[in-house]
Backbone as a ProteinNet text record, in pm:
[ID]
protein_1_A
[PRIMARY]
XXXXXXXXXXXXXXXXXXXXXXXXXXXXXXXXXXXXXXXXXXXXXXXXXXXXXX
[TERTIARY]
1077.4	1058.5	950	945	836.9	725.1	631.4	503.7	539.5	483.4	472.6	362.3	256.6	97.2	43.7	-82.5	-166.2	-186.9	-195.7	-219.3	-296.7	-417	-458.9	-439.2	-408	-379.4	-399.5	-394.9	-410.6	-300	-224.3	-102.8	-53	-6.1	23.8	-15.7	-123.1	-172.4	-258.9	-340.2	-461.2	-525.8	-701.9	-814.2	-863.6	-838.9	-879.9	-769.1	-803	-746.4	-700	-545.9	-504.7	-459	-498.3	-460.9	-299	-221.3	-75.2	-61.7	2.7	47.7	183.9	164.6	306.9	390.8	547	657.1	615.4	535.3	542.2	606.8	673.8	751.8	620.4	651.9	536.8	603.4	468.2	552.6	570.4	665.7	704.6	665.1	528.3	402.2	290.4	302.7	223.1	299.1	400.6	529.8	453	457.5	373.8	282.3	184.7	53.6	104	161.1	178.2	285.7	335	369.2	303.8	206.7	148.9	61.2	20.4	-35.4	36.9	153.8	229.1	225.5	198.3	203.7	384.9	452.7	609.8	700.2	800.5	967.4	988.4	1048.9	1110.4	1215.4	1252.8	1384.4	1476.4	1631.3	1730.8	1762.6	1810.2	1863.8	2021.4	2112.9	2251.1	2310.2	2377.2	2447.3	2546.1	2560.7	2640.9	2572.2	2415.2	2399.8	2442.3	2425	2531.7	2584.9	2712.7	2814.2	2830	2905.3	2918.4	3009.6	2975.8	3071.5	3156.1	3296.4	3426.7	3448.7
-754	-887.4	-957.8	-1086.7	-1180.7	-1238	-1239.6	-1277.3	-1411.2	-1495.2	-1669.9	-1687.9	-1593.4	-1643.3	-1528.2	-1545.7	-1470.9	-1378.7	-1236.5	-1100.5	-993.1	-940.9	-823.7	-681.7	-595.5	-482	-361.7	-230.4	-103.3	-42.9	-52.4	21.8	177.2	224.2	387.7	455.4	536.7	583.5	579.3	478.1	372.1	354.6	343.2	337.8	199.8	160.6	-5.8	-136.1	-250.5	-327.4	-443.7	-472.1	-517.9	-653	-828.8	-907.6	-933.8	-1002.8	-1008.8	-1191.1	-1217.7	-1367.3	-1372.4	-1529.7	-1576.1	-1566.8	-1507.2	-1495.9	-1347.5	-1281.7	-1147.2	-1070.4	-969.4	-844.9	-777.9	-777	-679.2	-493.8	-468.5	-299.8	-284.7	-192.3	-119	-90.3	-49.6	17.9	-26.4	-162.7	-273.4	-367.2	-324	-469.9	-503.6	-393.4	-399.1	-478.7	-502	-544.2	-722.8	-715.9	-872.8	-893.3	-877	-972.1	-965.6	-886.7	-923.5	-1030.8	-1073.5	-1182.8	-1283.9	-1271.2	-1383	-1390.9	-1340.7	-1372	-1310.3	-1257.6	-1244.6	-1325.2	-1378.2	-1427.7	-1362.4	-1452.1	-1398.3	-1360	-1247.8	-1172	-1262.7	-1295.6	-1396.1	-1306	-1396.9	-1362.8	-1375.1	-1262	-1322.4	-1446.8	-1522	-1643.3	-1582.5	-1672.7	-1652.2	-1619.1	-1560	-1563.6	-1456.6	-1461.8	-1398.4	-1449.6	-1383	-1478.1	-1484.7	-1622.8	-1633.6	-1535.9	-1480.7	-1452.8	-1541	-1488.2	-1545	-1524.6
75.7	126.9	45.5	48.6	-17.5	58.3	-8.7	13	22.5	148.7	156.8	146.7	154.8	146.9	69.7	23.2	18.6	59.9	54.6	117.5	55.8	97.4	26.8	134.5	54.2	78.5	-27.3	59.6	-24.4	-41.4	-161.6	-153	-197.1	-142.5	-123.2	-261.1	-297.7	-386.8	-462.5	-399.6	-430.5	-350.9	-420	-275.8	-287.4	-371.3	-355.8	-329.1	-234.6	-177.3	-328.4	-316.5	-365	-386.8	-463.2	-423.3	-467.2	-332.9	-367.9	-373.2	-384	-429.1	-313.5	-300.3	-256.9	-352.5	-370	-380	-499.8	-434	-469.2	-390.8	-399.9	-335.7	-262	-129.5	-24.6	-7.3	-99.8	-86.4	42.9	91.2	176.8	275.8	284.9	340.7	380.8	324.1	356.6	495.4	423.2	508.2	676.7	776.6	914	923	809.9	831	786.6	699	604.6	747.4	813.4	926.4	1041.3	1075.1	1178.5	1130	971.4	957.7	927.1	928.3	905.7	757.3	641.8	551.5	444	526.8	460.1	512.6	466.3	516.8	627.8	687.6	819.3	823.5	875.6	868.4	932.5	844.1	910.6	1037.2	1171	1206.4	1217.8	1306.6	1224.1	1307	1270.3	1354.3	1448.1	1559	1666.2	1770.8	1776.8	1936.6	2006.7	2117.5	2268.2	2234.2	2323.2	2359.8	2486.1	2551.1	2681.7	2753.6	2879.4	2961.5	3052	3057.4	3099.1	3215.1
[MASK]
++++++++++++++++++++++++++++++++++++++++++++++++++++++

């Protein structure tokens, strides 16, 4: 997924915090943290909804 903001993080194999850029790729392992700050794309959701019951 992509970075929309700014994000620093430590990524898997490394002891120092890393700066990421908007429309950078958010490793993997980071991903949890860069959306609890809001800083990745939001996962689409798919179209259609529920559907009604008959």
């Amino acid at each position: 997924m992509k970075l929309i903001k700014p994000f620093r993080g430590v990524p898997k194999g490394e002891i120092y915090p890393r700066q990421y850029q908007a429309g950078d790729d958010c490793p993997p392992e980071l991903l949890a943290a860069a959306r609890e700050l809001e800083a990745v794309e939001q996962e689409k959701k798919p179209a259609g909804g529920t559907k009604a019951k008959e």
